[in-house]
Each structure stands twice: as structure tokens, then as C-alpha cells.
N, CA, C and O atoms as CSV, one atom per row, in Angstrom:
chain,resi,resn,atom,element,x,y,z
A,1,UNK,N,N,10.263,-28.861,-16.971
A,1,UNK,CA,C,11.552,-28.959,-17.622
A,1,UNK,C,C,12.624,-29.475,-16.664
A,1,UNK,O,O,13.787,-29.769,-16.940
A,2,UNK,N,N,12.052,-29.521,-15.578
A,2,UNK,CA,C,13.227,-29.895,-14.360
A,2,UNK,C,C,13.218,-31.004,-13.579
A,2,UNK,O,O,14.142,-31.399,-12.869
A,3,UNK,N,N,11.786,-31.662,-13.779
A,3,UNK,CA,C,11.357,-32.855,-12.402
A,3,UNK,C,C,11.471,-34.135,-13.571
A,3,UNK,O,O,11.678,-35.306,-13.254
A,4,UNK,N,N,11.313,-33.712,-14.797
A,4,UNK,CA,C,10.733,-35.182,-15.266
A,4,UNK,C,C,12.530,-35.563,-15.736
A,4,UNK,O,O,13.012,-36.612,-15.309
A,5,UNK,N,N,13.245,-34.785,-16.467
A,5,UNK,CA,C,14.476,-35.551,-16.470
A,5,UNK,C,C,15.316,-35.942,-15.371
A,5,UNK,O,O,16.132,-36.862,-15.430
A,6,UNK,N,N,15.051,-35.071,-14.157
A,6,UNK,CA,C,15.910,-35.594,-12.738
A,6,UNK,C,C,14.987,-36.767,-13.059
A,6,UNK,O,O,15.624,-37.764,-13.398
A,7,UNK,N,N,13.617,-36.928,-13.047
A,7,UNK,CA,C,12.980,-38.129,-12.376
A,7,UNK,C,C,13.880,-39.285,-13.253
A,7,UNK,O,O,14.233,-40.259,-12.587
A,8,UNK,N,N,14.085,-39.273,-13.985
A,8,UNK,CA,C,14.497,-40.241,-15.447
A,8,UNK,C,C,16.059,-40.583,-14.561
A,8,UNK,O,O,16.499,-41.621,-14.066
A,9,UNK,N,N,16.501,-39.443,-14.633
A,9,UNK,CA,C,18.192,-39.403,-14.721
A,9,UNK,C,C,18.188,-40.572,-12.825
A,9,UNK,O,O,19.084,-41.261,-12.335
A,10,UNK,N,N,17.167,-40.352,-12.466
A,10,UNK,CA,C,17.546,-40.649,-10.721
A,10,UNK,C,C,17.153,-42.435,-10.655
A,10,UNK,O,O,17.587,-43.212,-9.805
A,11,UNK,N,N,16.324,-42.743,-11.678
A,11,UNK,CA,C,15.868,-43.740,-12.040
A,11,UNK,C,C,17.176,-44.994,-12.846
A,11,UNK,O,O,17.375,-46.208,-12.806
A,12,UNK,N,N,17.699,-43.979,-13.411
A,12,UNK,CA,C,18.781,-44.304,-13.732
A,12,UNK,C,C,19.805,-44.918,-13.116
A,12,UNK,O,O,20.145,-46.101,-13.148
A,13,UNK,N,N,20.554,-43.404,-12.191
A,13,UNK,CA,C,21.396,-43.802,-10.948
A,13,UNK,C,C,20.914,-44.697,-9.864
A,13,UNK,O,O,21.681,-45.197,-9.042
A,14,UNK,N,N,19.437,-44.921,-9.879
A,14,UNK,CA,C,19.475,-45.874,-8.821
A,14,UNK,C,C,19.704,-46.989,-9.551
A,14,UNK,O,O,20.600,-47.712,-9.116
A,15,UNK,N,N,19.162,-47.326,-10.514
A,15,UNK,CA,C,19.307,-48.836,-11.178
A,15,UNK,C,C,21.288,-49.230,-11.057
A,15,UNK,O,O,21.729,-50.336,-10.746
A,16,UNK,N,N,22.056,-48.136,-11.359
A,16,UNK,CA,C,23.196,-48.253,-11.353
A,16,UNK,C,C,23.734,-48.559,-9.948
A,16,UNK,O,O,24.132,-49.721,-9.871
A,17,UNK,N,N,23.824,-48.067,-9.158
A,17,UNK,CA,C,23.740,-48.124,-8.186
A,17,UNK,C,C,23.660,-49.354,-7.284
A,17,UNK,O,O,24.497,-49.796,-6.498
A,18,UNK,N,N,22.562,-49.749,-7.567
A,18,UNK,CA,C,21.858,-51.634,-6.511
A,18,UNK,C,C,22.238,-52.000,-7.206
A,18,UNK,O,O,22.442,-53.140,-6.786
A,19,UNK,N,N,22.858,-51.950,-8.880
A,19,UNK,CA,C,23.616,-53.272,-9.572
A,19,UNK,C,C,24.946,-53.886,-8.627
A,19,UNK,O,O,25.459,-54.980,-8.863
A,20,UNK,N,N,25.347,-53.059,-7.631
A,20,UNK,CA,C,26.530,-53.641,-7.565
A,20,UNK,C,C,26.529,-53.261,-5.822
A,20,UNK,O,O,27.556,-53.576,-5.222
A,21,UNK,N,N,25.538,-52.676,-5.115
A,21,UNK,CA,C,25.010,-52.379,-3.330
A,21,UNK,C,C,24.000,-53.662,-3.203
A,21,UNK,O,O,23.024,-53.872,-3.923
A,22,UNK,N,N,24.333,-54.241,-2.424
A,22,UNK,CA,C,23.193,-54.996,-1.810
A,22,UNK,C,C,22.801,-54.554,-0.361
A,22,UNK,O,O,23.382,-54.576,0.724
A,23,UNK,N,N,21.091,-53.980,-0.969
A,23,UNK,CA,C,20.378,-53.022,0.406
A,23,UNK,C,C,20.533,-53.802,1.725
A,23,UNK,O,O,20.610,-53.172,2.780
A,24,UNK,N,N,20.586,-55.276,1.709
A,24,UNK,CA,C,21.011,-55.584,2.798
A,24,UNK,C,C,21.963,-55.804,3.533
A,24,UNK,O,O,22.000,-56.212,4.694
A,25,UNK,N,N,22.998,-55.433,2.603
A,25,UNK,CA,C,24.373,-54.945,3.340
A,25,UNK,C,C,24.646,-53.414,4.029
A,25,UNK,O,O,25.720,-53.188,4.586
A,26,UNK,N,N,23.407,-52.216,3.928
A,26,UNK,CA,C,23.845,-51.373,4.115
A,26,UNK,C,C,23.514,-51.281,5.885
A,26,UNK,O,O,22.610,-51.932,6.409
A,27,UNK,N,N,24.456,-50.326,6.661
A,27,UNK,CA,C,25.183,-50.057,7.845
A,27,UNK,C,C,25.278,-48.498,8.084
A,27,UNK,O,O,25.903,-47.647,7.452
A,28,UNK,N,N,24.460,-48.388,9.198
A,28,UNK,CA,C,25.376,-47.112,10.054
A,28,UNK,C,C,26.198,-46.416,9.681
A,28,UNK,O,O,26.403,-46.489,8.470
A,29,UNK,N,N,26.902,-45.605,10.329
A,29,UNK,CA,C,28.260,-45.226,10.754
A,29,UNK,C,C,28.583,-45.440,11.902
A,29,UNK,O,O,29.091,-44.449,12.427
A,30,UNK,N,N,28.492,-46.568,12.726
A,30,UNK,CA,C,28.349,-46.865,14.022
A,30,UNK,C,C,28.643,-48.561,13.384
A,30,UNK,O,O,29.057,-49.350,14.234
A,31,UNK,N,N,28.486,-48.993,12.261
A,31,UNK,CA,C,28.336,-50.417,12.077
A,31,UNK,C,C,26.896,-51.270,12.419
A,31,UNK,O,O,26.730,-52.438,12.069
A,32,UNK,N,N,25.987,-50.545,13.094
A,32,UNK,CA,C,24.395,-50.958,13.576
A,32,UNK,C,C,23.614,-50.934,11.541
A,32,UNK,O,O,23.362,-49.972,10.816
A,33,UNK,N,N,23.477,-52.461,11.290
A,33,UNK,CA,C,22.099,-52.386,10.302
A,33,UNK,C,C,21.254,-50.985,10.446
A,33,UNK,O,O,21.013,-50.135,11.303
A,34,UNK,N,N,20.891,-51.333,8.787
A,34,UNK,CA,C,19.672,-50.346,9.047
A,34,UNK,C,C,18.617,-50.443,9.528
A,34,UNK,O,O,18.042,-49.574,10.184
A,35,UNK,N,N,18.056,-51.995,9.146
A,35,UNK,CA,C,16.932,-52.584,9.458
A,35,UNK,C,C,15.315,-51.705,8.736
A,35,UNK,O,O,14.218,-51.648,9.291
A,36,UNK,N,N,15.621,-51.250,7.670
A,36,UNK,CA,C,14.562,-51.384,6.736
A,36,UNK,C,C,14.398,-52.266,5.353
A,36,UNK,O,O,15.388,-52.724,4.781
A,37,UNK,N,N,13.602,-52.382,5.067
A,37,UNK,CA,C,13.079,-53.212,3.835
A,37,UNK,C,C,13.387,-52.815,3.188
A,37,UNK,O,O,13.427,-51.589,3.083
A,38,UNK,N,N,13.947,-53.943,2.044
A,38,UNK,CA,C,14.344,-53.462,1.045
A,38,UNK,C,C,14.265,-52.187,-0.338
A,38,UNK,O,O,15.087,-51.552,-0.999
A,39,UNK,N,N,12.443,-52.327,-0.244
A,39,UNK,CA,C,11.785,-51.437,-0.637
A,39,UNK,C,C,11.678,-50.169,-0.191
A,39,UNK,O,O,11.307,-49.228,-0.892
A,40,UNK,N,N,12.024,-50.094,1.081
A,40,UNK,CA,C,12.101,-48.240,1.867
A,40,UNK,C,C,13.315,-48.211,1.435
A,40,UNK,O,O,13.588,-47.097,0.987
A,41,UNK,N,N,14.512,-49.256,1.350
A,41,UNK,CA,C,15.681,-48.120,0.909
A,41,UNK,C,C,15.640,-48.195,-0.692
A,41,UNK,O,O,16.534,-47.441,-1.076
A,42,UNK,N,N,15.112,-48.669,-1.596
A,42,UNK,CA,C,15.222,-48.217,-3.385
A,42,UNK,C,C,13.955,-46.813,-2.854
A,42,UNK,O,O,13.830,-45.846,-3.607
A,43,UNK,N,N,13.434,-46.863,-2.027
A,43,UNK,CA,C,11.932,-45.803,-2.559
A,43,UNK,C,C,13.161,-44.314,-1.542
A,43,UNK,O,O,13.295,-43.194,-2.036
A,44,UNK,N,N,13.768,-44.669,-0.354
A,44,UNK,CA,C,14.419,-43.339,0.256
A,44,UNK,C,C,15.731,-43.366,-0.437
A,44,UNK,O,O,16.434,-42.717,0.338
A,45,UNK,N,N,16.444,-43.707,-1.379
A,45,UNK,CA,C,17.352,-43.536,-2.142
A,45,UNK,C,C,17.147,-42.576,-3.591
A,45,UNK,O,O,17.773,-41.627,-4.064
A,46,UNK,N,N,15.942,-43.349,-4.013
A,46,UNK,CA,C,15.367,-42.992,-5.242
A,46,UNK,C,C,14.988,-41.189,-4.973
A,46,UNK,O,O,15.586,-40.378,-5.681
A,47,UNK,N,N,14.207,-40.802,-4.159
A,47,UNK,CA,C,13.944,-39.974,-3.518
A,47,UNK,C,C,14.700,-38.840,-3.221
A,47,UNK,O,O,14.410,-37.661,-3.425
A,48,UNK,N,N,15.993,-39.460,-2.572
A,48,UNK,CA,C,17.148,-38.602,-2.188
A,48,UNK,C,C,17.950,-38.094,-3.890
A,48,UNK,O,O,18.223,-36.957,-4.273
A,49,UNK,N,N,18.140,-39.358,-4.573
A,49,UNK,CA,C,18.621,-39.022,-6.000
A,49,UNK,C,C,17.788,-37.812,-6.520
A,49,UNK,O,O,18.332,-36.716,-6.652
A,50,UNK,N,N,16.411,-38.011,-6.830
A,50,UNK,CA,C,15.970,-36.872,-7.346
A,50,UNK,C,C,16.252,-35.284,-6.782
A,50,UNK,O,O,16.613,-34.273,-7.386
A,51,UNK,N,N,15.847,-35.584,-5.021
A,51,UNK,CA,C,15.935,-34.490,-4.842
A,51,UNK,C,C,17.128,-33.248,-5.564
A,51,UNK,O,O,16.979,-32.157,-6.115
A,52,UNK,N,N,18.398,-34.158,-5.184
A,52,UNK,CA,C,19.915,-33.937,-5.623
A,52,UNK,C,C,19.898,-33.196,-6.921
A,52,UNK,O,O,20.215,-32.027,-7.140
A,53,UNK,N,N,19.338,-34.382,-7.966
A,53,UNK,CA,C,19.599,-34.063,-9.435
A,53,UNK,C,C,18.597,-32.901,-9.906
A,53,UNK,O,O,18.883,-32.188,-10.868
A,54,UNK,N,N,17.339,-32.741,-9.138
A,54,UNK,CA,C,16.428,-31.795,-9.676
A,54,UNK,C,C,16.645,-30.119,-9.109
A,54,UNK,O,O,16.215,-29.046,-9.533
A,55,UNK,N,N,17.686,-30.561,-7.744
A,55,UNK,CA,C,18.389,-29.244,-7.670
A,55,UNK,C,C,19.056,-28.437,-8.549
A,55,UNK,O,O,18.942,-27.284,-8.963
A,56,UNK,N,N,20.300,-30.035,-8.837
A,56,UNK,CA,C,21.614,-29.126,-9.950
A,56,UNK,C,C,20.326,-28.566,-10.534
A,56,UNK,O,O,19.880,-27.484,-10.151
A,57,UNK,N,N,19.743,-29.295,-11.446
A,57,UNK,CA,C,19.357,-28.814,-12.862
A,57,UNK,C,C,18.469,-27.291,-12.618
A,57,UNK,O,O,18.524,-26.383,-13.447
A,58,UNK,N,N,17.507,-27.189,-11.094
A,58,UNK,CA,C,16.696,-26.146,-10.753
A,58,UNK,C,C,17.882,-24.714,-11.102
A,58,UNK,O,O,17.719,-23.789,-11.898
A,59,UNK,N,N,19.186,-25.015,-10.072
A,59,UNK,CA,C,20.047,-23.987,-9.860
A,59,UNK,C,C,20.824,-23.905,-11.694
A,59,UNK,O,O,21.007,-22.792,-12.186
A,60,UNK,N,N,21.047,-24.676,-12.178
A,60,UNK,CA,C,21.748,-24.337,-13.682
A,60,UNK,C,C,20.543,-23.524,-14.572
A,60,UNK,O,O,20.897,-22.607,-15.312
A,61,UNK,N,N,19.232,-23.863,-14.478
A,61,UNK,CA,C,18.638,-22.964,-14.776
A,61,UNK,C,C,18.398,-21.326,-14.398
A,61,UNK,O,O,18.112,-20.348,-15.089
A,62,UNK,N,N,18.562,-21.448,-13.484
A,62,UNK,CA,C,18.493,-20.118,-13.027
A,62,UNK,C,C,19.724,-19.656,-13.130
A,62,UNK,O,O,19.782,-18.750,-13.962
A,63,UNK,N,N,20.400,-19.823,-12.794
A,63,UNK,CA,C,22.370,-19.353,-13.386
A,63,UNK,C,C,22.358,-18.835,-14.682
A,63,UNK,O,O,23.025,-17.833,-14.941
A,64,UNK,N,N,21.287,-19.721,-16.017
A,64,UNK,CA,C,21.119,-19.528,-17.248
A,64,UNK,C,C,20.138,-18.379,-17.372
A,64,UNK,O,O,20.175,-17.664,-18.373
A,65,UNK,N,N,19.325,-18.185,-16.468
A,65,UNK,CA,C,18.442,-17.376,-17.010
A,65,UNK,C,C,18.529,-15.749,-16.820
A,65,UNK,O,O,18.964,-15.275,-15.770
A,66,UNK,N,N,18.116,-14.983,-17.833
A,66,UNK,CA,C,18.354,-13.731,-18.506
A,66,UNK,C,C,18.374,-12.888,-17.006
A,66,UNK,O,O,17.800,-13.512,-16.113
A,67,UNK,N,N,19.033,-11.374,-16.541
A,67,UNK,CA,C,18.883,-10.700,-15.913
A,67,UNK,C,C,18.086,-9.842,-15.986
A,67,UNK,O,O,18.408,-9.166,-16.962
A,68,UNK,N,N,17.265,-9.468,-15.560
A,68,UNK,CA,C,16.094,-8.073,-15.967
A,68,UNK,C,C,15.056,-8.534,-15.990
A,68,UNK,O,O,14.075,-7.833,-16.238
């Protein structure tokens, strides 16, 4: 009930996301490239999204669920 709509919802935000980031513009905080492929950053983005979104939804469930 928790992995497959983050998975959806993260699939989502990434598509939103690279519509308008180009992975090869992304930088440091130092200004140093990243220097990975394009594909490691949609697959470590994608990744990071889920983790994020399958939290909220882990923790709103449990917030929701009955005491006792």
C-alpha cells in the first residue's frame, strides 16, 4: 500500500523534474561537475524521490493507524 504509489508518484516527479534540469548541467556546491552519466543521475534521483515519498506515506500511515 506504500511502495507501489511512492513508486508511481516518484516516477512522476522525476519526469517533472528533467523536463526543465538538464543532468548535465548539474554542479556541486563547490561549482565542480558531477561527472556522472546521465543515467546514474535519473536512476540516483529516481531513487532518492521514492525513498522521500514512501516515507511521508510510511509515517501518515502510522499517524492513521488505530492505538491498542
Amino acid at each position: 500500500m506504500i511502495l507501489w504509489p511512492a513508486f508511481v508518484m516518484a516516477g512522476v516527479l522525476e519526469m517533472m523534474v528533467f523536463a526543465v534540469v538538464d543532468p548535465d548541467s548539474l554542479h556541486w556546491f563547490g561549482g565542480e561537475a558531477f561527472g556522472w552519466t546521465r543515467n546514474a543521475v535519473y536512476s540516483v534521483t529516481f531513487f532518492i524521490f521514492w525513498l522521500v515519498i514512501s516515507t511521508s506515506a510510511a509515517i501518515t500511515q502510522l499517524l492513521e493507524s488505530p492505538v491498542g
